[in-house]
C-alpha positions in Angstrom: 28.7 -26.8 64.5 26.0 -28.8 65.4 23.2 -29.5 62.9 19.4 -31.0 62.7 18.4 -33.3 59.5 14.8 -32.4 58.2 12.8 -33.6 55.2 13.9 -30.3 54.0 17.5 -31.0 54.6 20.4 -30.1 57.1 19.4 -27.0 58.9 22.0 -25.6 61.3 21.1 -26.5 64.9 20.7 -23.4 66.5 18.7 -21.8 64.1 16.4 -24.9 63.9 13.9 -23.0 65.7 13.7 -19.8 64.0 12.8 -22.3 60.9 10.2 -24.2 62.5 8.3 -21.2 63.3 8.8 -19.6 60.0 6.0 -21.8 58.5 5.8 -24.0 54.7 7.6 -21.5 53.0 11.1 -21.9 54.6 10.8 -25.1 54.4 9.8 -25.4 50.8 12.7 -22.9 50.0 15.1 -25.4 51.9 13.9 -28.4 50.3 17.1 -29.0 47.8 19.6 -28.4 50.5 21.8 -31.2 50.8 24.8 -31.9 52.9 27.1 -30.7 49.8 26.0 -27.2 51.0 27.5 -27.6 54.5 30.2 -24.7 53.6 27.4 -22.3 53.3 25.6 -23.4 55.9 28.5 -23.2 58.2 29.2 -19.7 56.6 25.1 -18.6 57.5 25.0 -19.7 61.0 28.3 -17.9 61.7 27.1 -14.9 60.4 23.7 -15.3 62.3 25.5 -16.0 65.5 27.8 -12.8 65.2 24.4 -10.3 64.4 23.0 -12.4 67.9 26.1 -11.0 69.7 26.2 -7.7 68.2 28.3 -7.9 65.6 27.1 -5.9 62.5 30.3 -5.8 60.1 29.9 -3.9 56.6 32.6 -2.5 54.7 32.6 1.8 54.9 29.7 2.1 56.9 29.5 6.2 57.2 29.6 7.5 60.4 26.4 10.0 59.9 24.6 7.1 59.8 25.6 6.0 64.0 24.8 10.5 64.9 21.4 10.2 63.6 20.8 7.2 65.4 22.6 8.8 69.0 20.6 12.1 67.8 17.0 10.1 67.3 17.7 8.4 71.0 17.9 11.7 72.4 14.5 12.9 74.7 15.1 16.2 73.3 15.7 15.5 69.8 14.1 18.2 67.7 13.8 18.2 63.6 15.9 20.9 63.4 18.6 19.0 66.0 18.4 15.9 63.5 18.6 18.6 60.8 21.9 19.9 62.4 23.1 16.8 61.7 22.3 15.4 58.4 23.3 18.5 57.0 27.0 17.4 57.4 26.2 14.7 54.8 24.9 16.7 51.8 23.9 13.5 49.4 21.6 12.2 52.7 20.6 16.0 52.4 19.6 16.1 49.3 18.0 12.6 49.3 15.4 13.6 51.8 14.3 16.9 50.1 14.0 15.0 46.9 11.4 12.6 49.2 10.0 15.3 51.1 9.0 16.8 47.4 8.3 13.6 45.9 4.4 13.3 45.2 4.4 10.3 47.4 5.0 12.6 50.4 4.2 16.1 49.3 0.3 16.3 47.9 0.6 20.4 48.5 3.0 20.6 45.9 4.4 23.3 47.8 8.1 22.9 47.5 10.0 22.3 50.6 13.7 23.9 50.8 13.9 23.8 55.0 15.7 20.1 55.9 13.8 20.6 59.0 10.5 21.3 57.9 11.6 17.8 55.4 12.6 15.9 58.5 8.9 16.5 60.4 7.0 15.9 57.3 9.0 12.6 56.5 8.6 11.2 60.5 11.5 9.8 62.6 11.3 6.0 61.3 11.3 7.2 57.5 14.4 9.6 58.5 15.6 7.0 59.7 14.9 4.3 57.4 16.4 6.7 54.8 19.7 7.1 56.4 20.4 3.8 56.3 19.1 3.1 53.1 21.8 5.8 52.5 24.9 4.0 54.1 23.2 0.9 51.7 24.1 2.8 48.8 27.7 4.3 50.1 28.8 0.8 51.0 27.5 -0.6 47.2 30.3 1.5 45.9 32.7 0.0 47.8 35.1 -1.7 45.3 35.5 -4.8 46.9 31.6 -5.2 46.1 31.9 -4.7 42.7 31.9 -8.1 41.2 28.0 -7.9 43.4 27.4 -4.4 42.0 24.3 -5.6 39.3 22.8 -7.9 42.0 22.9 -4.8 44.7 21.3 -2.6 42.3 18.8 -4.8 41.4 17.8 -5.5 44.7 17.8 -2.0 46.0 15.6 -1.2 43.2 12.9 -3.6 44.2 13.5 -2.0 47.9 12.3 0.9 47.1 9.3 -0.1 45.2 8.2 -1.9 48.0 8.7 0.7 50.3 6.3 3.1 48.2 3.6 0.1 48.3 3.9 -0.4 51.9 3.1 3.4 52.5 0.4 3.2 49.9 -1.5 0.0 50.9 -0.9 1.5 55.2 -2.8 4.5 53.9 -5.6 2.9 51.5 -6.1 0.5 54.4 -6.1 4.0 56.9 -3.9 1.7 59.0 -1.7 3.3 61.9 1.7 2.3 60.7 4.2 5.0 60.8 6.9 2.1 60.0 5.7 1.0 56.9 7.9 2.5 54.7 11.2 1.6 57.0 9.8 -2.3 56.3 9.0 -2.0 52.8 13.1 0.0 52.5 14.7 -2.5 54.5 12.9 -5.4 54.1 15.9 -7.1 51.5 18.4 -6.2 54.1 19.3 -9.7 54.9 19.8 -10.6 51.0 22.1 -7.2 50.9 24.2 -8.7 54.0 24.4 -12.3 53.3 25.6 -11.1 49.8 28.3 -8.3 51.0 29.6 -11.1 53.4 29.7 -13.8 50.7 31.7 -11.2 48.2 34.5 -10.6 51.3 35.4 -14.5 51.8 38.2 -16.5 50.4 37.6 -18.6 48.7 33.8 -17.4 48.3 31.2 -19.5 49.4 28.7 -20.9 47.1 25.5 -19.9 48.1 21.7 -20.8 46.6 19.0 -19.3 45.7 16.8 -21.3 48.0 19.5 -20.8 51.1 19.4 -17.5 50.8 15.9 -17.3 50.8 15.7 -19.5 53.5 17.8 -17.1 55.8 17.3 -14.3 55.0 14.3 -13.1 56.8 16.1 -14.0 60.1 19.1 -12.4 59.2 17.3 -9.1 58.1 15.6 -8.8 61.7 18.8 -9.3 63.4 20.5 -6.4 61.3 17.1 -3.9 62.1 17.1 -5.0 65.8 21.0 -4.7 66.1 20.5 -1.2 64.4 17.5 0.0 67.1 14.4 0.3 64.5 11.0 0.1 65.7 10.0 -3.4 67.1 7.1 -3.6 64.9 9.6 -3.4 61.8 11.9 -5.8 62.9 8.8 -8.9 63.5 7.7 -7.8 59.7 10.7 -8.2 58.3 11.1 -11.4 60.0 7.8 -12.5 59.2 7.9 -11.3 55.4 7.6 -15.0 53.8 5.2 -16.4 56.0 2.3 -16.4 53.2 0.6 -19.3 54.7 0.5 -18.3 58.2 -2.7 -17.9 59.1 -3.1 -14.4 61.6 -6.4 -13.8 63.8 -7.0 -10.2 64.6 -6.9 -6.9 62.7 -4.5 -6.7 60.2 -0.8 -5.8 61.0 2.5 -4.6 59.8 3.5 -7.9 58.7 0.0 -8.3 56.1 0.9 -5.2 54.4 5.1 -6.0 53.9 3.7 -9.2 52.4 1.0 -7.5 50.3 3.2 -4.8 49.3 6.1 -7.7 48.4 3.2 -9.0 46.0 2.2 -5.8 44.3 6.0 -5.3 43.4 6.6 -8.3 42.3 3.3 -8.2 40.0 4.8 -4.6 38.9 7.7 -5.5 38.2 6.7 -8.4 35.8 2.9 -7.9 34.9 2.8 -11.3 32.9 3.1 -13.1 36.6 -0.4 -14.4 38.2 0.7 -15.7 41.7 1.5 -12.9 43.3 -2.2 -11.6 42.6 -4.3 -14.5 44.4 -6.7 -13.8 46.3 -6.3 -14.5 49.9 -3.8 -14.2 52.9 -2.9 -10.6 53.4 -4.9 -9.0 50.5 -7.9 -10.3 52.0 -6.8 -9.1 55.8 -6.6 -6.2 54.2 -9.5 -5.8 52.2 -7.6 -5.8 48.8 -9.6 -6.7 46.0 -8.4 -7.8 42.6 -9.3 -4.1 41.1 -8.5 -2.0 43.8 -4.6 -4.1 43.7 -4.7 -2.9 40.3 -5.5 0.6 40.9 -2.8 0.8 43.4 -0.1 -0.8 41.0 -1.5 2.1 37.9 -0.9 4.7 40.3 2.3 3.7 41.9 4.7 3.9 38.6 5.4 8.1 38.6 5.7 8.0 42.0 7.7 5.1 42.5 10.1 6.7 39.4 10.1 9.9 41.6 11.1 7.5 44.5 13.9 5.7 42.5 15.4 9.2 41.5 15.9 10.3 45.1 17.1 7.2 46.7 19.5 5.6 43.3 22.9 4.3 44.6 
């Protein structure tokens, strides 16, 4: 395996480029990596040249999960087609009732009881996004991952809030981006991978913090692209750490992952500051200090309603 020697340490050769366009933050991430960590490296860039050829390999991945995608790339797909479906899978069922219903999605407050008349409220991507996020929390009980079990639930948990801020901010912002809650769900897929493929080696490789936040953006977008969601998903995933990129233009998919990643994180722990700066992707988006706020005050029933539908 070849590799290139930065000032932020040895980066595998060919994902040098992937790094150098993934701006300061990679590169500040990557700054402790040392040679020592060459077993994990090795370990990362195999992994990223199998999801290049193809190659997505997780443990129990449910089959409903492949029909809804063969049924979604049909020209005559139809709700109640996908409906057809989904149906054989009653927890997937279930889980996008209790999201049709949830406040997040159902303002009416009329409850919804048809999966068909859930399935073209929720949209194709969130369907879709949904399902996987599904086979996510099938393969978590898998007991070769239980050792990972805390970490997994941890993380999923801070999937899902994101997701409900990315539809949020897309909608405060009256932005056209029907894939915002598919980034905001599936945006910590590459963490979820790297650390299902870490738990199945022997002996296990030692992995750091800063590796793993180094790769796995990359790794994330090859997963979503391997598994057919929308373009537009894939590039803001890929692009969900590049806080210091500066973007021309109106604001895009990417600006509200990365805002959404922020309001989550200041959620989540209201005693940290950074994540509130001004600047970068608030200010693309018109996000003021208050209004950041407002959106966090309103989000915690919803996103409870949200956790209770989509728990492992």
């Amino acid at each position: 395996m070849l590799y290139t020697k930065t000032t932020a340490g040895i980066i595998p050769e060919q994902g040098y480029t992937e790094f150098i366009k993934s701006g300061t933050h990679y590169r500040r991430s990557l700054f402790d990596v040392t040679v020592a960590d060459s077993s994990a490296l090795e370990f990362l860039s195999t992994m990223a040249a199998a999801l290049a050829a193809g190659t997505v390999d997780l443990p129990a991945f449910p089959q409903v999960v492949i029909k809804v995608q063969e049924a979604f790339t049909d020209p005559s797909y139809t709700p109640q087609k996908i409906a057809r479906v989904i149906s054989t899978e009653r927890a997937l069922a279930d889980r996008l009732l209790q999201i049709a219903n949830s406040t997040a999605f159902n303002a009416t407050g009329r409850v919804i009881i048809d999966l068909g008349v859930a399935i073209n409220r929720l949209g194709a991507q969130k369907v879709y996004s949904v399902t996987l996020g599904h086979a996510v929390a099938h393969i978590r009980h898998n007991e070769s991952l239980r050792p990972i079990a805390p970490r997994l639930d941890e993380l999923w948990s801070e999937c899902v809030t994101v997701a409900h801020f990315s539809e949020a901010v897309a909608k405060r912002s009256s932005l056209p981006f029907p894939g915002a809650f598919a980034a905001g769900l599936l945006h910590g897929i590459g963490r979820f991978y790297i650390l299902v493929q870490s738990a199945s080696q022997r002996p296990q490789v030692p992995l750091s913090t800063a590796l793993i936040d180094a790769w796995h953006p990359a790794i994330a977008k090859a997963v979503l692209k391997n598994w057919q969601m929308d373009e537009a998903v894939c590039e803001a995933v890929g692009a969900q750490a590049e806080l210091n990129v500066v973007r021309v233009g109106p604001p895009t998919l990417t600006d509200v992952l990365i805002a959404s990643i922020r309001l989550a994180t200041r959620m989540q722990n209201s005693h940290e500051t950074a994540s509130m700066n001004a600047g970068g992707a608030f200010a693309r988006l018109d996000l003021t200090v208050e209004a950041c706020k407002s959106l966090i005050s309103q989000a915690r029933e919803e996103t409870r309603a949200l956790q209770r539908a989509l728990r492992p």
